[in-house]
N, C-alpha and C positions, 0 to 999 in steps of 0.2 A: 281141865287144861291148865297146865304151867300157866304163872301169871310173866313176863317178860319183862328183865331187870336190864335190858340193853337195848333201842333202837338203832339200824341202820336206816337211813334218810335218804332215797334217790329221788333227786328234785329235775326233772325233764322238760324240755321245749320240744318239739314238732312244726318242723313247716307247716305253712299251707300243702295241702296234697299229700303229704306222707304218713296221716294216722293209719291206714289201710295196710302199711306193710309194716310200720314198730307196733301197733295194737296186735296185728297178727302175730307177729313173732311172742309178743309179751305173754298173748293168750295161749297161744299154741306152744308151749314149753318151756319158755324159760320161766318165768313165775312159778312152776312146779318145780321145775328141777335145783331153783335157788332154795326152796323150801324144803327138799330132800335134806338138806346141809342139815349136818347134826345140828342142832342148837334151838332150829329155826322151827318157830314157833306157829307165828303169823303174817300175814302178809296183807294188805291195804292200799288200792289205788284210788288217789283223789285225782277230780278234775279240778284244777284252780280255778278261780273267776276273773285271772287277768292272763292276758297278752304279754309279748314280750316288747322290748321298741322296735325291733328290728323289721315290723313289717307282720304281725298276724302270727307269729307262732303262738301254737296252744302249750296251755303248762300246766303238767301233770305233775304226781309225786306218788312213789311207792313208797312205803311203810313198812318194814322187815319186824318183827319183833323177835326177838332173840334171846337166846336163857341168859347170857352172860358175856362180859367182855372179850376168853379168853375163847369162845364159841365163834364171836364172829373174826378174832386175829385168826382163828386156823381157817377160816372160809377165804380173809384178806389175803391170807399167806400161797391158797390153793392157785399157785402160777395157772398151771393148766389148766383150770375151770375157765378162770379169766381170760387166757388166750383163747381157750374156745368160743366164749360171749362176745372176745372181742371180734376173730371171724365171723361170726353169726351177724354181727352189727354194720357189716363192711355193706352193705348193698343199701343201706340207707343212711351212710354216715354223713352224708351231705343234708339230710334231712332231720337229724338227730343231734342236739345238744346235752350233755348230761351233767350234773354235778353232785358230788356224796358224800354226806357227813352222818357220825356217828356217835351214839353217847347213852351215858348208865343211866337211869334214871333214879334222881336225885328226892324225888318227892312223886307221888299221887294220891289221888283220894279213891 
């Protein structure tokens, strides 16, 4: 296996009540289909150990590993993947907060 010179960083909250339908979505297709994406490597969900202040949301984080900078800008670039995720996310978007960053890796052991 490719070793991965780029991570994509999806850091997530979850109301109360809503892991039942973003776990389901995540599980059931979209985590495969982002990992179809040339480039992409591997993929890694943590549970975090804190809450958010707002009142009990959970926080999670996916982990994208990816061959290369110029791998994940054609995925950034792919409008209509993203339009499609972002339909797909309409049914619990009141339940779902997202944020995502990305970067080459600089060092490992």
């Amino acid at each position: 296996m490719k070793e991965p010179k780029f991570f994509l960083v999806v850091r997530f909250w979850i109301a109360p009540g809503g892991d039942q339908p973003v776990m389901k979505w995540l599980e059931g297709g979209h985590m495969q289909e982002v990992m179809r994406q040339p480039g992409f490597i591997s993929v890694r969900r943590l549970k975090l150990p804190e809450e958010d202040a707002t009142g009990g949301w959970s926080a999670h984080c996916m982990l994208y590993g990816i061959e290369s900078r110029e791998h994940y800008e054609k995925y950034m670039a792919n409008q209509q993947l993203h339009a499609k995720f972002a339909k797909e996310r309409e049914p619990f978007a009141t339940k779902l907060r997202i944020e995502r960053f990305a970067g080459e890796v600089d060092f490992s052991l």
